[in-house]
C-alpha distance (Angstrom), angle and dihedral (degrees) to the residues before:
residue distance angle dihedral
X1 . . .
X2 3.70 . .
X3 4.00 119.5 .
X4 3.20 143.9 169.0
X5 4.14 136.9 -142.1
X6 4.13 117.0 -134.7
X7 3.99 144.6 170.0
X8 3.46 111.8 -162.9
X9 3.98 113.1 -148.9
X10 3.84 96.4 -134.6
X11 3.76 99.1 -146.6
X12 4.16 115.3 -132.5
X13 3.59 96.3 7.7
X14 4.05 97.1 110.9
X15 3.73 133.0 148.8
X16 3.42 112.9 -98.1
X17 4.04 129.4 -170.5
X18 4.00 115.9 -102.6
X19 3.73 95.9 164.1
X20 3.37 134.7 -14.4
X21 3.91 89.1 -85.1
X22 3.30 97.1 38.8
X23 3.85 144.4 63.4
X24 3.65 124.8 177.0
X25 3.88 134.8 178.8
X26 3.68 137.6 -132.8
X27 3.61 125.6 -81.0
X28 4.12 107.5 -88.4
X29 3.93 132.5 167.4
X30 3.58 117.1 -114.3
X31 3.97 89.7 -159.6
X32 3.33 95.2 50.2
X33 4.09 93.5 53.0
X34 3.74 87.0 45.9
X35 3.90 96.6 50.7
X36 4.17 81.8 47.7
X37 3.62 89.1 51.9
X38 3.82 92.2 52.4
X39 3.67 90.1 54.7
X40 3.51 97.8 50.9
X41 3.55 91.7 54.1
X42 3.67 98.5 40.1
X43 3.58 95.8 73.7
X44 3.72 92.7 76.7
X45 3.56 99.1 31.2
X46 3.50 104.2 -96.0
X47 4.07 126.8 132.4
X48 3.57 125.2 -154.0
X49 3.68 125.7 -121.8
X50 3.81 101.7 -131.4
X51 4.27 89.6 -171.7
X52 4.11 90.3 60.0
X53 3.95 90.3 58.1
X54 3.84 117.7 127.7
X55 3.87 114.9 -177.3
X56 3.82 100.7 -143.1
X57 3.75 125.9 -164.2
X58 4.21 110.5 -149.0
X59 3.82 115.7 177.7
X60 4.14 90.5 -20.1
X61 4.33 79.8 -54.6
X62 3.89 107.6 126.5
X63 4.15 108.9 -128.1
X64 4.31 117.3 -168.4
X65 4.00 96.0 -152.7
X66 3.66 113.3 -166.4
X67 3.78 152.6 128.2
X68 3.95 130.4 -99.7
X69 3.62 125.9 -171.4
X70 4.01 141.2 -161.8
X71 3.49 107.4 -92.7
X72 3.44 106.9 -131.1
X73 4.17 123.6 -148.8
X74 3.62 109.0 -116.1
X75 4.20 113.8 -116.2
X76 3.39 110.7 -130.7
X77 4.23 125.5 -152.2
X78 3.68 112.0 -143.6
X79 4.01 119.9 -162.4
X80 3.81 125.9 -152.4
X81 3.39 108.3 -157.4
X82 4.32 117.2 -166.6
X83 3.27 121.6 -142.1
């Protein structure tokens, strides 16, 4: 099965200071990213797979990390039966 590895730079979603212990980002939609993701991929006939998703923080920059693979078309066994 052929699959790829990604991060996804998810654009606007950066750290930003609360306190002075604490940094926090903006409000974002993890469905919405994941249906983006999806899209991206399905182009060239690849599907994500949502369970291999690590959310990443890279210099206070928010990263989706990940695998997608080929989606394959499933083979299907027909039986004649006589009568």
């Amino acid at each position: 099965m052929d699959s790829k590895i990604f991060s996804y730079q998810v654009e606007g979603i950066k750290l930003e200071p609360s306190t002075d212990l604490l940094k926090v980002s903006p409000v974002f939609d993890r469905k919405e990213l994941t249906e983006k993701l999806k899209e991206l991929f399905k182009a060239d006939g690849f599907k994500v797979d949502e369970p291999s998703f690590s959310y990443k923080i890279i210099d206070d920059q928010l990263y989706i990390q990940g695998l997608a693979f080929k989606e394959e078309v499933a083979k299907s066994i027909g039986f004649m039966s006589v009568k």
